[in-house]
C-alpha positions, 0 to 999 in steps of 0.5 A, a space after each residue: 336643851 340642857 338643864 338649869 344650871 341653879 343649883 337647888 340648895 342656893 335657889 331659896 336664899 338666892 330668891 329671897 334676897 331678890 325678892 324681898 327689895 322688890 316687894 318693899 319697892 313696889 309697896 304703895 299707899 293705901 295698901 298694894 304691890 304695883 307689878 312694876 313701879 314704872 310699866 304697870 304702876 296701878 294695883 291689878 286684882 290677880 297680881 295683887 292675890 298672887 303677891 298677898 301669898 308672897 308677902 305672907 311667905 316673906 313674913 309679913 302678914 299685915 301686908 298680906 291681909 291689907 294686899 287682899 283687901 285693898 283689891 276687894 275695896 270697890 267691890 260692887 254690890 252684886 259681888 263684882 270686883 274690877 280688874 284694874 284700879 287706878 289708886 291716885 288718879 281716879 280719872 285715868 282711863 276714864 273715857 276708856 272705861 266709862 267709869 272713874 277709879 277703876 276699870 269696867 272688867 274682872 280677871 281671874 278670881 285668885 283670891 279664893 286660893 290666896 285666902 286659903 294660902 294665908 290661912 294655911 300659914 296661920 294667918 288669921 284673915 279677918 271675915 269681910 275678906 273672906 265674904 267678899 271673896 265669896 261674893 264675888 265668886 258667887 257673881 262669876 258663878 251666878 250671874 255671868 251668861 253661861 256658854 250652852 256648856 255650861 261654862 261662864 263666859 269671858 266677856 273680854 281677853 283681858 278677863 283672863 289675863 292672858 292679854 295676846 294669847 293666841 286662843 283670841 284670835 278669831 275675835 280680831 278680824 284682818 291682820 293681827 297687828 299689835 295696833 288692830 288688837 288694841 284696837 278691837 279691845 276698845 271696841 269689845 269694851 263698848 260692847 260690855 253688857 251691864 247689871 242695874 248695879 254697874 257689874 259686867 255680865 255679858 258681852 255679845 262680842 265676846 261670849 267665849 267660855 274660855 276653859 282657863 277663866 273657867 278653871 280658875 272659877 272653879 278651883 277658887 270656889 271649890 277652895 275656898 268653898 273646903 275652907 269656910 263649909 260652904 256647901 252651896 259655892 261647892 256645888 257650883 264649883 263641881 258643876 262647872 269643873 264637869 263642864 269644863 271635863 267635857 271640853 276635853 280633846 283627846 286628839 289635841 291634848 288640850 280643853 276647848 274653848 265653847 261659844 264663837 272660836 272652839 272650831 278655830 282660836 279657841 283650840 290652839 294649844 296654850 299653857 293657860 287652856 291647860 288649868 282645867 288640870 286643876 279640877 277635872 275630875 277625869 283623872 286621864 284627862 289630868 294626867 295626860 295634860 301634866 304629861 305635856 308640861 314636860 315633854 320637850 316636844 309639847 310645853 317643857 323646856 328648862 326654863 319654862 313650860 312655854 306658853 304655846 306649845 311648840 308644835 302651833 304655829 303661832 308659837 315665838 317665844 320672844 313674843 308676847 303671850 305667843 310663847 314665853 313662859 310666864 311664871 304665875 302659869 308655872 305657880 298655877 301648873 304647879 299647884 294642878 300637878 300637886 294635886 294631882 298627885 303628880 309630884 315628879 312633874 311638880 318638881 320639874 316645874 319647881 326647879 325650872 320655875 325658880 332657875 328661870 326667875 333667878 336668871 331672868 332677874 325676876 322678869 314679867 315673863 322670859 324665854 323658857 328655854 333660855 331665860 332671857 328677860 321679857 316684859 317688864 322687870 323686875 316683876 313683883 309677880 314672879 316672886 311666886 318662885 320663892 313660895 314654890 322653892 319653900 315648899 318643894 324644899 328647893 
């Protein structure tokens, strides 16, 4: 596989030419980029986090405030925030749902991180984002059924944003066709277990303790938790980044799933079951797992890392979530191999990061070893290249 062809010095000014016209065409009213303005034309919560940190890299901090509120905005009383929210047809998905203006399920909580990637900028974030965003953390943390690992668990694969990974096929009985995936996510919708208030806090369908929805609880609180003192969300974080550390397999190289699908699905080598990486506290775990992100014959690749890794049999790179390197999992690789101290490996993903969002035309997602566009494009998203190219200097 041969190298990217972009050279480091035109990376950074090549990117925010790119960039910033997508980021101005996808601004909508009452505040929030659309991921695409015709594939995905809602506000969805970890686009919204990872574009806040975007427009805070483009200079505009106002946008980068009002993008994280904005998400926050139906925020419910036990902390919850919905993954998806239907600004300017409150009755969209309605029936689908069971609930108007938004959707019933979260996604990654990312707006811990994006809190604390503003304020290192030297913006002043007012304190209701920052409070929601530990609210809502504390409700992952406390109120979400745990796994017997400890671990907080999914109550649908939507919730980890990574749709049509490979680690949910068990929960799919019979062929796994495009129309029965859709179909069982309807049905694990209608499975969802709520509080008194509305909040979505188990699922008996779906009660995967998946290590990537996980890891991203944990590194969230545990930033945020640096930023504001809080001692309590710390702790939280730190129990649940040791449960993750003891879903660790060393013969796969990989954390496991707990719950329903970690004798199955749930061991199949992904690039989302990776983010552990980002706050295991055993080093050669961590270690190890950054190793595989640049190995040819595990996840690297020019453009990539891939999704999958090469060696599973459900890897296809032109398939979606069966192989594709996706650039907010590159940003998210990146920041584990950062602190991690691993800066050889976060240069390598670095570069290939931002080639492959140049190549692609800013695409949702793309062949990692030859950067053909995949999904939608251009993709507000894949501006993350631009922040990750600032700051490695590229």
């Amino acid at each position: 596989m041969s190298e990217p062809t972009v050279h480091g010095a035109e990376r950074a000014p090549s990117l925010e030419s790119m960039v910033r016209p997508v980021f101005d065409a996808h601004w909508r009213a009452p505040g929030f980029t659309v991921p695409n303005a015709t594939t995905y034309p809602w506000q969805w919560l970890w686009d919204s986090c990872f574009c806040a940190v975007v427009w805070a890299d483009l200079g505009d901090d106002e946008r980068a405030i009002q993008e994280l509120r904005t998400a926050l905005a139906h925020q419910g009383p036990t902390g919850f925030v919905p993954h998806v929210t239907y600004w300017g047809d409150e009755r969209f998905l309605e029936p689908f749902w069971g609930r108007s203006a938004t959707s019933a399920i979260t996604q990654p909580p990312m707006f811990g991180h994006a809190v604390v990637e503003l304020v290192r900028r030297g913006i002043d974030v007012p304190g209701d984002v920052v409070d929601r965003s530990a609210a809502c953390l504390r409700f992952l943390l406390e109120e979400r059924r745990r796994t017997r690992g400890g671990l907080v668990e999914m109550v649908h694969p939507w919730e980890s944003g990574a749709d049509d990974s490979p680690r949910w096929d068990a929960l799919v009985a019979g062929e796994l066709t495009a129309e029965a995936w859709y179909a069982r996510k309807g049905e694990l919708v209608h499975a969802l277990r709520f509080d008194d208030a509305g909040a979505p806090v188990a699922n008996d369908e779906c009660p995967v303790g998946s290590v990537a929805f996980s890891a991203l609880i944990a590194w969230n609180a545990a930033e945020l938790a640096r930023l504001t003192g809080d001692g309590a969300l710390a702790d939280r974080a730190s129990e649940l980044a040791g449960a993750l550390s003891t879903r660790w397999e060393p013969e796969l190289g990989t954390w496991v799933d707990d719950g329903p699908t970690e004798a199955t699905s749930g061991r199949v080598r992904t690039l989302e079951a990776m983010l552990p990486a980002l706050v295991d506290p055993e080093a050669a775990h961590v270690q190890r797992a950054l190793d595989e992100l640049v190995d040819p014959a595990a996840f690297g690749a020019p453009f990539g890392p891939t999704g999958v890794h090469r060696g599973e049999p459900s890897y296809d790179p032109a398939t979606y979530w069966r192989g594709p390197a996706w650039p907010q999992l590159s940003y998210l690789v990146w920041c584990a191999a950062r602190g991690a101290g691993r800066d050889d490996v976060a240069l390598a993903v670095a570069e290939r990061l931002t080639s492959g969002a140049v190549t692609s035309g800013l695409a949702e997602h793309w062949d990692p070893d030859t950067a053909r566009p995949g999904g939608a494009a251009p993709q507000s998203w894949t501006g993350l290249a631009l922040t990750v190219a600032r700051t490695a200097g590229l």
